[in-house]
py3Dmol code that shows the C-alpha trace and the ligand (Angstrom):
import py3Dmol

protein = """\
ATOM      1  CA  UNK A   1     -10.247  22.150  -7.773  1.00  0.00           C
ATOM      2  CA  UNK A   2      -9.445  19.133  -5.829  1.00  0.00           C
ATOM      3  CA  UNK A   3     -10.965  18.938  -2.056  1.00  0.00           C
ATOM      4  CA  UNK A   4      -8.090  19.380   0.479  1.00  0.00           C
ATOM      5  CA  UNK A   5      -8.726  17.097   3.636  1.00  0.00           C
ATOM      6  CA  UNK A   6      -6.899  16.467   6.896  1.00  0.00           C
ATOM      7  CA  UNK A   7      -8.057  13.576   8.937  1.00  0.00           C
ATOM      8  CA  UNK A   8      -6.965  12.277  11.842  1.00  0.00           C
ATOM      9  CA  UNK A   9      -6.626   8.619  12.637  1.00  0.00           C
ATOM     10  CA  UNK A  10      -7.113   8.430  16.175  1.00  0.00           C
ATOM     11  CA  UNK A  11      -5.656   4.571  16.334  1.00  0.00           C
ATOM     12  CA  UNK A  12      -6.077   2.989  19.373  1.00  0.00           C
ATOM     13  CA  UNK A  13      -5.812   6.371  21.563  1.00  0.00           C
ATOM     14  CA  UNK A  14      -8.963   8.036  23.825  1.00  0.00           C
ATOM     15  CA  UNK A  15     -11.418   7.140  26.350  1.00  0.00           C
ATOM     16  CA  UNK A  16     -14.999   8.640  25.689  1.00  0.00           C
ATOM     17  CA  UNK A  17     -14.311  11.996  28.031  1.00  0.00           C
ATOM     18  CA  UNK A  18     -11.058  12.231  26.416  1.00  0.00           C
ATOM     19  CA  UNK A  19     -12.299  11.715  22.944  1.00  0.00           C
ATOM     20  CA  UNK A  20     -14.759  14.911  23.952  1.00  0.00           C
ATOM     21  CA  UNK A  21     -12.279  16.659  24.986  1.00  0.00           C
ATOM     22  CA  UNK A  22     -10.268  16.434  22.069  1.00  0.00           C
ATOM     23  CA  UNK A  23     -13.021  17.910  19.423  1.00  0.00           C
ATOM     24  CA  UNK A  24     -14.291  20.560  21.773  1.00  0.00           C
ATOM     25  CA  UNK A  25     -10.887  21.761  21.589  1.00  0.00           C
ATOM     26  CA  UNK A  26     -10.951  21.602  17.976  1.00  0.00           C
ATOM     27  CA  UNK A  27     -14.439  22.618  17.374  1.00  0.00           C
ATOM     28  CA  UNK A  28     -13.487  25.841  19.388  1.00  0.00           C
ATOM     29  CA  UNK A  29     -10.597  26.604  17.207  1.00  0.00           C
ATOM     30  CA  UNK A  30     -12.354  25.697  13.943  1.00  0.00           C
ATOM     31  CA  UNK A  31     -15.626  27.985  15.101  1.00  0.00           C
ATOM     32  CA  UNK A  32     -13.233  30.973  15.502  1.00  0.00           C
ATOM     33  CA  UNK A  33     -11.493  30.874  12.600  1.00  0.00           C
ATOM     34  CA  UNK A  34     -13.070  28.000   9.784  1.00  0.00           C
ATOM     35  CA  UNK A  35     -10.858  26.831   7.455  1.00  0.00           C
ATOM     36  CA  UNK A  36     -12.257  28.287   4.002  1.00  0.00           C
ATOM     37  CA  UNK A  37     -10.565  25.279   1.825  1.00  0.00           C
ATOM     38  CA  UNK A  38     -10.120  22.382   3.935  1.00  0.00           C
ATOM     39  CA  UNK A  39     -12.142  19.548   5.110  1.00  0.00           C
ATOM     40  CA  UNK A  40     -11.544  18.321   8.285  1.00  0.00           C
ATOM     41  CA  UNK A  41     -12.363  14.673   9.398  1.00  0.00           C
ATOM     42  CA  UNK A  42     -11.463  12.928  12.617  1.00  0.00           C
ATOM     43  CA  UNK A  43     -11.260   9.284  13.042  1.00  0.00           C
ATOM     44  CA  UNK A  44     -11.570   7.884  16.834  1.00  0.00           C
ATOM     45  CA  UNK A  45     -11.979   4.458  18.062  1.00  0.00           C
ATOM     46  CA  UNK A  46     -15.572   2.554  17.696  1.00  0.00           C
ATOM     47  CA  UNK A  47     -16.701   3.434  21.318  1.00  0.00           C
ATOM     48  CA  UNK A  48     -16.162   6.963  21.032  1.00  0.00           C
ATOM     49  CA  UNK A  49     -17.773   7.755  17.546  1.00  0.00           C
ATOM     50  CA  UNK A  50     -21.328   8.057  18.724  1.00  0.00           C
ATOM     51  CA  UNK A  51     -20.548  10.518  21.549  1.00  0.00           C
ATOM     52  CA  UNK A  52     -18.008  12.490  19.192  1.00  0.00           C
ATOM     53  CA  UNK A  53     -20.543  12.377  16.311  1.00  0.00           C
ATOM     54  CA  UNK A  54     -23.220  13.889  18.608  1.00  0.00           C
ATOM     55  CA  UNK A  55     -20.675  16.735  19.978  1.00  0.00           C
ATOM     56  CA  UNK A  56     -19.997  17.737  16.293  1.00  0.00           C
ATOM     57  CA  UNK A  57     -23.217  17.530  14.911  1.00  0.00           C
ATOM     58  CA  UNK A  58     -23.771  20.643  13.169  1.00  0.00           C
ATOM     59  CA  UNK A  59     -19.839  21.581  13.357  1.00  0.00           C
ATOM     60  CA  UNK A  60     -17.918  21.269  10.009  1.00  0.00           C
ATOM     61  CA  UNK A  61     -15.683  18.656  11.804  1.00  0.00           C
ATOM     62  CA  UNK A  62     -16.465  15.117   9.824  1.00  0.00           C
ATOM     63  CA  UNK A  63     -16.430  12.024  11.621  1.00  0.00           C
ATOM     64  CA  UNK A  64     -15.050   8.816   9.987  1.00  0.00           C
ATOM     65  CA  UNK A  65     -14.385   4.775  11.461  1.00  0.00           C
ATOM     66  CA  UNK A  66     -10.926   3.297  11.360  1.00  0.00           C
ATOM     67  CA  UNK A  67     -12.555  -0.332   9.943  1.00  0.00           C
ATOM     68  CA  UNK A  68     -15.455  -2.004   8.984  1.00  0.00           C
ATOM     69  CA  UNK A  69     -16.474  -5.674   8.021  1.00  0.00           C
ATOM     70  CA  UNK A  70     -18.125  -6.460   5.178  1.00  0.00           C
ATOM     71  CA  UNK A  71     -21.150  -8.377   6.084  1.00  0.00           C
ATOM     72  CA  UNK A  72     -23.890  -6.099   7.863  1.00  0.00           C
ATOM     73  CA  UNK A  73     -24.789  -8.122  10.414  1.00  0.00           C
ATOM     74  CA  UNK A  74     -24.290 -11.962  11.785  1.00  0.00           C
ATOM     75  CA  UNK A  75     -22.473 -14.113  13.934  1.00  0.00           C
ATOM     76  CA  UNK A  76     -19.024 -12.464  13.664  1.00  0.00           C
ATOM     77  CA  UNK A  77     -17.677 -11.760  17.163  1.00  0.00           C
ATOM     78  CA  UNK A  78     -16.133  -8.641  17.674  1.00  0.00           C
ATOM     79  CA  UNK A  79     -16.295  -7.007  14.120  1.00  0.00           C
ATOM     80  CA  UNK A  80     -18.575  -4.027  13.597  1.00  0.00           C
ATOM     81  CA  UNK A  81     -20.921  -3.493  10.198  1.00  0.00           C
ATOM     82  CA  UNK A  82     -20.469  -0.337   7.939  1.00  0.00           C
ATOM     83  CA  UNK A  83     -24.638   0.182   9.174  1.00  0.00           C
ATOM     84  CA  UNK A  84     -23.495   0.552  12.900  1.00  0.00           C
ATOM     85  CA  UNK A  85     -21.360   2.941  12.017  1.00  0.00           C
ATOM     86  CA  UNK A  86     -23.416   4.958  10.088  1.00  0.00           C
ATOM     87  CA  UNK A  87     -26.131   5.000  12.920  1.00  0.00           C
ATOM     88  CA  UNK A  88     -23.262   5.951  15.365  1.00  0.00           C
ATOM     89  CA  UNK A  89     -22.088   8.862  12.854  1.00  0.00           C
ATOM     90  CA  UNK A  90     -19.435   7.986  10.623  1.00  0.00           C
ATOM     91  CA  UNK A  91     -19.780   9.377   7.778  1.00  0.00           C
ATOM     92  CA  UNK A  92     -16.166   8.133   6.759  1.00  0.00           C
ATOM     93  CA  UNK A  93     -13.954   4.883   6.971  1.00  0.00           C
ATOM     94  CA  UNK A  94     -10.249   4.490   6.594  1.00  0.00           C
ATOM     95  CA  UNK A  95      -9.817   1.001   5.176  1.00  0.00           C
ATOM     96  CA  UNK A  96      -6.739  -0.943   4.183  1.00  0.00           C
ATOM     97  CA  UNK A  97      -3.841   0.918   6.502  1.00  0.00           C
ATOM     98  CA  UNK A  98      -1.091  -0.916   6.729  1.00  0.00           C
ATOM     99  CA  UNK A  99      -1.640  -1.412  10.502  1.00  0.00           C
ATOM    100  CA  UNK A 100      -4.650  -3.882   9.764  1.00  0.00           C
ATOM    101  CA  UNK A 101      -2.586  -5.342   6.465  1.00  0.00           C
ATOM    102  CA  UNK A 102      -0.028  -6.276   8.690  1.00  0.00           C
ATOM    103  CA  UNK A 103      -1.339  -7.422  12.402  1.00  0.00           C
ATOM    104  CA  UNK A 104      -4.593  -8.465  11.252  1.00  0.00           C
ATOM    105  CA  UNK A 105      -3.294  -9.510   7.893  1.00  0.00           C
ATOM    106  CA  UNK A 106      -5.991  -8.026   5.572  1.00  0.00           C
ATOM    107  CA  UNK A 107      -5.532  -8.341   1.681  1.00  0.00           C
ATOM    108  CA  UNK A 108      -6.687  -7.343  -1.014  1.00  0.00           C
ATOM    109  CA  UNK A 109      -9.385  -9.118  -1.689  1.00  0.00           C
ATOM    110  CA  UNK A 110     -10.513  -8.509   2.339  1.00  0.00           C
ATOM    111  CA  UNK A 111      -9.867  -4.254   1.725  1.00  0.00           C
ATOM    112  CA  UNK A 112     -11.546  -4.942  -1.793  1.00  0.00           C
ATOM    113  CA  UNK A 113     -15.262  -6.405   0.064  1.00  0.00           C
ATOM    114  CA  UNK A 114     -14.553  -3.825   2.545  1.00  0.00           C
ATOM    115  CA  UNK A 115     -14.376  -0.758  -0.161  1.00  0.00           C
ATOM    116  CA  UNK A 116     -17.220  -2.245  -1.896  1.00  0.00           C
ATOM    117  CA  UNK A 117     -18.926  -2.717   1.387  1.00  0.00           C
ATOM    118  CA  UNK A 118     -18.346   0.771   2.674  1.00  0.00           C
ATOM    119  CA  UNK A 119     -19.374   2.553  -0.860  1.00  0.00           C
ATOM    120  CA  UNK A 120     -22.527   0.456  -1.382  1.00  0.00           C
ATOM    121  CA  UNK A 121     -23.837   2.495   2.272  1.00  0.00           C
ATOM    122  CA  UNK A 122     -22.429   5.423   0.885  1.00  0.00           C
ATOM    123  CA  UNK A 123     -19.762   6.263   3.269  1.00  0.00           C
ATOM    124  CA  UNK A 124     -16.367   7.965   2.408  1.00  0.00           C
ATOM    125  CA  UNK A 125     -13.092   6.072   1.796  1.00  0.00           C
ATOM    126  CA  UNK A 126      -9.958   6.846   2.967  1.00  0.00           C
ATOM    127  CA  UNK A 127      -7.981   4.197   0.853  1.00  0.00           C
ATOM    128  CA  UNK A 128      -4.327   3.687   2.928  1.00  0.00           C
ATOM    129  CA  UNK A 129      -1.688   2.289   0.058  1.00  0.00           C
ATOM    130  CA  UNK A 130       1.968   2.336   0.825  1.00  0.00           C
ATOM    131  CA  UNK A 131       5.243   0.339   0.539  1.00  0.00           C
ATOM    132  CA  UNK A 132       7.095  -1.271   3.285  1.00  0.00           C
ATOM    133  CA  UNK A 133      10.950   0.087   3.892  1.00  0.00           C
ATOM    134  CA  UNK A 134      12.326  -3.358   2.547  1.00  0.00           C
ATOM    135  CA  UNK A 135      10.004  -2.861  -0.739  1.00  0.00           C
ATOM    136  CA  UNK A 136      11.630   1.009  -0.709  1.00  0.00           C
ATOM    137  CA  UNK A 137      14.968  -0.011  -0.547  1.00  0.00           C
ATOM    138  CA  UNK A 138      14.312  -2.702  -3.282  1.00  0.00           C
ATOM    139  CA  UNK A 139      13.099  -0.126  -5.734  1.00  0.00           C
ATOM    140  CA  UNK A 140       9.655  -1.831  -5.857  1.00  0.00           C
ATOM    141  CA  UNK A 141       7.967   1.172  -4.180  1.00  0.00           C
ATOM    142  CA  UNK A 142       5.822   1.859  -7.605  1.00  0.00           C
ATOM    143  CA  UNK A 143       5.188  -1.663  -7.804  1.00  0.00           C
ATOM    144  CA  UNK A 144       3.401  -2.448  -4.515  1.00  0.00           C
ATOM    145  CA  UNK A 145       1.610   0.358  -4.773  1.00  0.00           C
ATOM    146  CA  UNK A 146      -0.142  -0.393  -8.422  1.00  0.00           C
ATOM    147  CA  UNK A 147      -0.649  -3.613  -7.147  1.00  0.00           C
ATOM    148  CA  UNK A 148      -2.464  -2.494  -4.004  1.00  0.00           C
ATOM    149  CA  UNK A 149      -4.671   0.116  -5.866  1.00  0.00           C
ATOM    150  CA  UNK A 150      -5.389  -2.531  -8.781  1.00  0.00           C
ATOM    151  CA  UNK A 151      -6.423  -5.259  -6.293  1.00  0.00           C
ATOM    152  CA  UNK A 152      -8.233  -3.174  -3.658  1.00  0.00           C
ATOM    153  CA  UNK A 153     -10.071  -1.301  -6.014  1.00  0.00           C
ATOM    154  CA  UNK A 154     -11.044  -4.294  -8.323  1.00  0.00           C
ATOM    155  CA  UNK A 155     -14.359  -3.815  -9.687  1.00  0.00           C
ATOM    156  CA  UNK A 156     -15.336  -0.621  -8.917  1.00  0.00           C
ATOM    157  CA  UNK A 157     -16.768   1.974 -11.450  1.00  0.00           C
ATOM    158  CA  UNK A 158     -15.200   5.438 -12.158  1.00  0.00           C
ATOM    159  CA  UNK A 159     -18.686   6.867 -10.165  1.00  0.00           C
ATOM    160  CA  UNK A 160     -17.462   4.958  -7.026  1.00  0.00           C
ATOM    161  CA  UNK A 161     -13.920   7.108  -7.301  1.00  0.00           C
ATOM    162  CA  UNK A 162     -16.090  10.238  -6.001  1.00  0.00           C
ATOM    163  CA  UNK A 163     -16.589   8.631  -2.675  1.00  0.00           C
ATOM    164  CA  UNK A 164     -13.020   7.533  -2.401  1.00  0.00           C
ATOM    165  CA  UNK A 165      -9.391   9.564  -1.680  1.00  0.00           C
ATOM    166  CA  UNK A 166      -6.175   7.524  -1.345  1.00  0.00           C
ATOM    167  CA  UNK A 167      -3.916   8.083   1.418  1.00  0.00           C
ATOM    168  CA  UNK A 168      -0.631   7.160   0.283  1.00  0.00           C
ATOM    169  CA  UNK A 169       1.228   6.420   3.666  1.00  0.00           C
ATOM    170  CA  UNK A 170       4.855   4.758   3.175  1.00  0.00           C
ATOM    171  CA  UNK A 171       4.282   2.057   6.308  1.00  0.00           C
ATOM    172  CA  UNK A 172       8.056   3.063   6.830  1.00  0.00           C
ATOM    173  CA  UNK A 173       6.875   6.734   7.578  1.00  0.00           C
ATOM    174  CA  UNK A 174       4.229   5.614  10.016  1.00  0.00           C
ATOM    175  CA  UNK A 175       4.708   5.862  13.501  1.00  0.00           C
ATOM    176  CA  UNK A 176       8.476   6.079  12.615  1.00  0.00           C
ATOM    177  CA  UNK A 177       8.805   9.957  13.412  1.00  0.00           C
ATOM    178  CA  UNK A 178      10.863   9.311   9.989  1.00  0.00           C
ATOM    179  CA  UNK A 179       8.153  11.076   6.904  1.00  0.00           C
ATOM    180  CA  UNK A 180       9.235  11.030   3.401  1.00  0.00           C
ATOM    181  CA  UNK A 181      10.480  13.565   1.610  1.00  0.00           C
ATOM    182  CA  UNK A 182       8.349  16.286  -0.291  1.00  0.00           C
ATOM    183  CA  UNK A 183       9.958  15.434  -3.273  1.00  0.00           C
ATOM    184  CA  UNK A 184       9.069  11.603  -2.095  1.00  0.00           C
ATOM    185  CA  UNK A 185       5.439  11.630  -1.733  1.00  0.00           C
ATOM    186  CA  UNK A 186       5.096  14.186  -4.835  1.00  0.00           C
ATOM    187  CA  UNK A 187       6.344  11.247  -6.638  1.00  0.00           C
ATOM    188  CA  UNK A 188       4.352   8.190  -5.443  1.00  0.00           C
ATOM    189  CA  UNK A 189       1.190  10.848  -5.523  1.00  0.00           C
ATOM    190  CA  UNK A 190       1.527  11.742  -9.331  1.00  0.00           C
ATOM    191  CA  UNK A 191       2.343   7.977 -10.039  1.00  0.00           C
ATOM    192  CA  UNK A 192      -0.781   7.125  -8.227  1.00  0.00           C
ATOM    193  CA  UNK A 193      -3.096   9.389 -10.650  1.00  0.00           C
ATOM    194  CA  UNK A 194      -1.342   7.892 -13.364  1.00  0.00           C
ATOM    195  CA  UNK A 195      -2.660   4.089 -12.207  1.00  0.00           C
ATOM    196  CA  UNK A 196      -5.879   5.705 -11.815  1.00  0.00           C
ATOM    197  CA  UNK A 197      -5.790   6.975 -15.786  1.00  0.00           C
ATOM    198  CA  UNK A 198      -4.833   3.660 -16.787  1.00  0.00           C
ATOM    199  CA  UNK A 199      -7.202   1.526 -14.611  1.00  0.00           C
ATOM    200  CA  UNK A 200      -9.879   3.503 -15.042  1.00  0.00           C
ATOM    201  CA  UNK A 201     -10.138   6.339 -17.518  1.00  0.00           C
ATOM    202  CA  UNK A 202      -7.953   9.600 -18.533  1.00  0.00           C
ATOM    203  CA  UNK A 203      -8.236  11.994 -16.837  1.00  0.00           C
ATOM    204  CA  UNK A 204      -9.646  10.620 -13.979  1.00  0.00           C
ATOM    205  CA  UNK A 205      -6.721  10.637 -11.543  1.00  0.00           C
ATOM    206  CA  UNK A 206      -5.901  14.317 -11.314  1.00  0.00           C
ATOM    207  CA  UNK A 207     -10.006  14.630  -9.847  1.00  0.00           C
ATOM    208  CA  UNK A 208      -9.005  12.607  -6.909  1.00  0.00           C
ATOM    209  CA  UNK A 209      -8.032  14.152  -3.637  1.00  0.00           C
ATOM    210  CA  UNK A 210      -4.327  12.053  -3.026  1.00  0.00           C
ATOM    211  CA  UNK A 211      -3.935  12.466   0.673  1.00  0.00           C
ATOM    212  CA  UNK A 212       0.105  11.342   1.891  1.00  0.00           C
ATOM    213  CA  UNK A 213       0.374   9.824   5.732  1.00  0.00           C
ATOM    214  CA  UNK A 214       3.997   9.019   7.543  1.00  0.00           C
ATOM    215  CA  UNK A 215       4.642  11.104  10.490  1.00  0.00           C
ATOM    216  CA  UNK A 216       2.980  14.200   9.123  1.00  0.00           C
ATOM    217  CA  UNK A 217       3.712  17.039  12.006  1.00  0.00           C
ATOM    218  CA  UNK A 218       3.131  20.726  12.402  1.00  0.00           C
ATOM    219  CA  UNK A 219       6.710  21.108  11.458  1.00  0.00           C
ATOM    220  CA  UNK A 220       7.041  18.922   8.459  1.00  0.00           C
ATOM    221  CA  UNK A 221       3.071  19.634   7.270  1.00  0.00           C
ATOM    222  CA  UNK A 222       3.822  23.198   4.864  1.00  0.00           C
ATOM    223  CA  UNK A 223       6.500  21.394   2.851  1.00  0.00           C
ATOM    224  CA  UNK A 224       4.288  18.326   2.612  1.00  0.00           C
ATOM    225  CA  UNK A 225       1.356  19.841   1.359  1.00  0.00           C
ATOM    226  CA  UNK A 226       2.986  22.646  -0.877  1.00  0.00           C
ATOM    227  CA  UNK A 227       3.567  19.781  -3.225  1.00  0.00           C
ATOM    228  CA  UNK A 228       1.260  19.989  -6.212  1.00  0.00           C
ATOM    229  CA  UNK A 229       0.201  16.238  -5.943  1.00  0.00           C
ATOM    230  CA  UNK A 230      -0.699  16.476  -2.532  1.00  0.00           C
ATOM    231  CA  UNK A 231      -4.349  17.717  -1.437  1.00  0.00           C
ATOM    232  CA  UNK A 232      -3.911  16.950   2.357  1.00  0.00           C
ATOM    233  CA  UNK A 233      -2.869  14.338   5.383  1.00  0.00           C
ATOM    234  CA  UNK A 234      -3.871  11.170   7.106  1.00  0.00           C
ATOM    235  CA  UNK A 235      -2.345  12.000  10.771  1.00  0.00           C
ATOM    236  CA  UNK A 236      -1.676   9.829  13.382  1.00  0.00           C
ATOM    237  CA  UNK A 237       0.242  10.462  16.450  1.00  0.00           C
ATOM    238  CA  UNK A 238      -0.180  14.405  15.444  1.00  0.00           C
ATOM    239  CA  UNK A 239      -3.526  14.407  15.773  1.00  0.00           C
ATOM    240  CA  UNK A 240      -3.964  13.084  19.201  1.00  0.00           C
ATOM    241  CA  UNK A 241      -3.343  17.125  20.938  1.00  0.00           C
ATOM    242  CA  UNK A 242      -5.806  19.710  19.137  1.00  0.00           C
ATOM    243  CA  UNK A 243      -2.944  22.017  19.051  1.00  0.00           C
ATOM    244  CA  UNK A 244      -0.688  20.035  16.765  1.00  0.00           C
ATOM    245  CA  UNK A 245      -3.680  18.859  14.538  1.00  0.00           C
ATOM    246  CA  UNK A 246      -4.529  22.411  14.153  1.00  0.00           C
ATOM    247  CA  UNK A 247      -1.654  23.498  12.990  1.00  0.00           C
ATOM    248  CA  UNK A 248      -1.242  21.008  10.145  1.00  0.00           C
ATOM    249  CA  UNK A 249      -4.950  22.402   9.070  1.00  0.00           C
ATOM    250  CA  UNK A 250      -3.307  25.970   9.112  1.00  0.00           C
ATOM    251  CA  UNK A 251      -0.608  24.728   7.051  1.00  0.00           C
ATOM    252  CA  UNK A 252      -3.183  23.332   4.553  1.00  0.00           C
ATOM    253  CA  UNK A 253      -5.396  26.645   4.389  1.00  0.00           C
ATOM    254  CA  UNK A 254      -1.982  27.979   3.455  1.00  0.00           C
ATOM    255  CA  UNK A 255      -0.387  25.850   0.999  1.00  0.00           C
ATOM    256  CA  UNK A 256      -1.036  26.635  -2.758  1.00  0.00           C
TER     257      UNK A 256
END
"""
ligand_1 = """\
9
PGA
P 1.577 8.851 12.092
O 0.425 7.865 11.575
O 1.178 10.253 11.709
O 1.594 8.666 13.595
O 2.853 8.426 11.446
C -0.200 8.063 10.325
C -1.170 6.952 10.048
O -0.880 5.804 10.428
O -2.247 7.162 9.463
"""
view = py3Dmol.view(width=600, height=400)
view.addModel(protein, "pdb")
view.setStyle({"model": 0}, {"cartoon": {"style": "trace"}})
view.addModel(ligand_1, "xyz")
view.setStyle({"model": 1}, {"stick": {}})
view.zoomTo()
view.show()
């Protein structure tokens, strides 16, 4: 059985109290009635993780980073090491969305050191893939996204796959209150274990946890996660109001 996870990706949302407030909603509603197959992770902004990390400790409520760098310490202004987060928490990172592809133009070989990075301290990866609208309407969505999981993941070993889960989020979907279709995401997600057979051994890809991201809401979450290919959500604007996040974690202790 693969793990089913919903994490939210907090972006660039939440002052420290607000953060708080936030997962003390959610703690309350997870304490009362704890999901039985579902992880649940939530991502916030660098100055909030230490404070949220010490308000869940002991909760079932994960705590991941949105970035890391790759070094794990130095003179590099502004960045922050996959140690620091560790010591502020995380126990997760989201690396590669297509936010920091495309305004802070990470690449492959940048989300590659960064995977490595992040696995060598053991964290979790939450692996963002996904095709632009212009690559969609060019038929090249299969394309980009065996390119992006061959380059990103250059180099690793089939025991680093265990730490990792791919969130395939169609950048067109993000943000756009537009997701894909069930039928869309089922697609890209059983294409995606395929590449993982090939680039790494049968049998491997139908192990990993295949999470899809795009404007996932408590409306659209059921038919989303009823597909058979897909074991949970990246959310983003959703997951800002415990109410709305909570519901697309009810959806996933319901789906198949
Ligand atoms: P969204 O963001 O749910 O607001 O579309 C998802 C993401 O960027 O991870």
């Amino acid at each position: 059985m693969r793990q089913k996870l919903i994490a939210g990706n907090w972006k660039m949302y939440k002052t420290i109290p607000e953060a708080l407030q936030l997962v003390k909603q959610l703690r309350t509603k997870m304490e009362k009635n704890p999901p039985a197959k579902t992880k649940v992770v939530v991502c916030p902004p660098f100055t909030a993780l230490a404070a949220v990390s010490e308000t869940l400790k002991s909760s079932a409520i994960g705590v991941g980073a949105q970035n890391i760098f790759w070094e794990d310490e130095g003179a590099y202004t502004g960045e922050v090491s996959a140690k620091m987060i560790k010591n502020a928490g995380a126990k997760y990172v989201i690396i590669g969305h297509s936010e920091r592809r495309r305004y802070f133009k990470e690449d492959s070989q940048v989300i590659n050191k960064k995977i490595k990075t992040a696995l060598a301290h053991k964290l979790h990866v939450i692996h963002c893939v996904g095709e632009t609208l212009e690559e969609r309407e060019q038929e090249l969505t299969r394309d980009i996204v065996l390119n992006q999981v061959e380059w990103d993941l250059k180099n690793l070993a089939v025991a680093d796959l265990k730490n990792l889960t791919i969130a395939y989020e169609p950048v067109w979907a993000i943000g756009t209150g537009r997701n894909a279709t069930p039928e869309q995401a089922q697609e890209v997600h059983s294409f995606l274990r395929e590449i993982l057979d090939a680039l790494f051994q049968p049998g491997v890809g139908k192990k990993m946890t295949i999470l899809y991201g795009g404007s996932v809401k408590p409306e659209n979450a059921a038919a989303l996660l009823s597909q058979p290919d897909v074991d949970g959500a990246l959310v983003g604007g959703a997951c800002l109001e415990a109410g709305s996040f909570w519901k697309i974690i009810q959806a996933s202790e319901k789906a198949g």
